[in-house]
C-alpha positions in Angstrom: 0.0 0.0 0.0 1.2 3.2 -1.1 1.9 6.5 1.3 0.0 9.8 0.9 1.4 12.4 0.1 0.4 13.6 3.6 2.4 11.0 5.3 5.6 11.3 3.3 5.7 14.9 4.9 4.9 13.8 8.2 7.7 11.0 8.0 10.3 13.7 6.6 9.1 16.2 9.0 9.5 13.3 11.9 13.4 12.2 10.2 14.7 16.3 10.3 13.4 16.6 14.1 15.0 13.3 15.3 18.2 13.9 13.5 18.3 17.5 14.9 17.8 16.3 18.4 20.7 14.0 17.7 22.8 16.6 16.7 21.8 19.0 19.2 22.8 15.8 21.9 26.2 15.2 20.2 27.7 18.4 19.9 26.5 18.9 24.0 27.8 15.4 24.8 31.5 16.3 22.8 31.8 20.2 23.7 30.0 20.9 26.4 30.0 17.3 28.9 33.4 16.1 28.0 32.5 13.3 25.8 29.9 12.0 28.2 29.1 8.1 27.3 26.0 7.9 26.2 23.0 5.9 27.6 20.2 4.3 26.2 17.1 2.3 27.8 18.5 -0.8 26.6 22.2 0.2 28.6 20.2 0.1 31.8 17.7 -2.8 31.0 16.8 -4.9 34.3 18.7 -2.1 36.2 15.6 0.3 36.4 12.2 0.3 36.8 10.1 1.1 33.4 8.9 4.2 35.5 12.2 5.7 35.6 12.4 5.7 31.4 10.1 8.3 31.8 10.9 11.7 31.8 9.7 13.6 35.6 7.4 16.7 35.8 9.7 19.3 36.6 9.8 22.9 36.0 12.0 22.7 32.9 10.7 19.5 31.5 7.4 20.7 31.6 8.3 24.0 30.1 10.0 22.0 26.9 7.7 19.8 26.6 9.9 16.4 28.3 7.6 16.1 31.0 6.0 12.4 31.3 7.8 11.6 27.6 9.8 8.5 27.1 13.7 8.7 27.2 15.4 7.7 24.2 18.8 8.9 25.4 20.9 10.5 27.7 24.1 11.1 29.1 25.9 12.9 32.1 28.5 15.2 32.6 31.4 13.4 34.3 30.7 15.4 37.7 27.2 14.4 37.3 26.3 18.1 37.5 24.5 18.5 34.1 22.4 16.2 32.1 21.1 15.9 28.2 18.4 13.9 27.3 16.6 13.2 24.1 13.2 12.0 24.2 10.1 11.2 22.2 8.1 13.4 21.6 4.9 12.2 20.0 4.1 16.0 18.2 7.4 16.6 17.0 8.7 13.0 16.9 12.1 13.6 18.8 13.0 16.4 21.4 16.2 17.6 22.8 17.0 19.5 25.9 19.5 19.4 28.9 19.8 20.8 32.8 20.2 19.4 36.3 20.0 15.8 36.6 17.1 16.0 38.5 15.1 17.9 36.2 15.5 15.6 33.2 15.7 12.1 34.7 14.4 10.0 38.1 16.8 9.9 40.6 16.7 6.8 40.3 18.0 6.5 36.8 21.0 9.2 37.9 21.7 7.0 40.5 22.0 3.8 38.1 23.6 6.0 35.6 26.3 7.0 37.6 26.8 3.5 39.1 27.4 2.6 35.7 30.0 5.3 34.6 31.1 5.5 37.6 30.6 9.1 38.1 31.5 10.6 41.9 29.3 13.1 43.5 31.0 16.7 43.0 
């Protein structure tokens, strides 16, 4: 079955947000978080509770838009002070953004994260 035209823009339009997001998270990751590793659900698999895969409701999350979406990525800054995430967005596919720890991911997930990397409280 062939795609409407409708849906071929939707799918583009869906491809250019998720590859921006990527971008956005890999030039933070390498210039800005000193080449955090990054972290994906399936890194932490077992490790977490599905609740934690969630983005939490915090001021900046819910001001972007991140709040209650489901994490695709992520990584933290080797002092554990600064955190990017990006997450799916259903409107726009893919979504980027970055802040506190706290105010991206559970503490929960920090605290498996940094287990993991074996990142020391600053």
């Amino acid at each position: 079955m062939a795609l409407t035209k409708e849906e071929v823009v939707e799918l583009a339009r869906c491809k250019a947000n998720c590859v921006m997001a990527g971008m956005l998270f890999a030039e933070t990751v390498a210039r800005d978080i000193r080449y955090a590793p990054t972290v994906t659900p399936m890194t932490v698999a077992g490790l977490v509770p599905e609740h934690d895969l969630i983005v939490p409701h915090s001021e900046l999350a819910m001001h972007v838009g991140a709040a209650g979406k489901k994490l695709i990525a992520w990584a933290l800054r080797e002092d554990g002070r600064e955190a990017v995430i990006v997450f799916d967005n259903e409107a726009k596919c893919c979504g980027y953004t970055h802040g506190l720890p706290t105010e991206v991911i559970t503490p929960g997930l920090v605290r498996v994260t940094k287990d993991l990397l074996h990142i020391k409280e600053a």
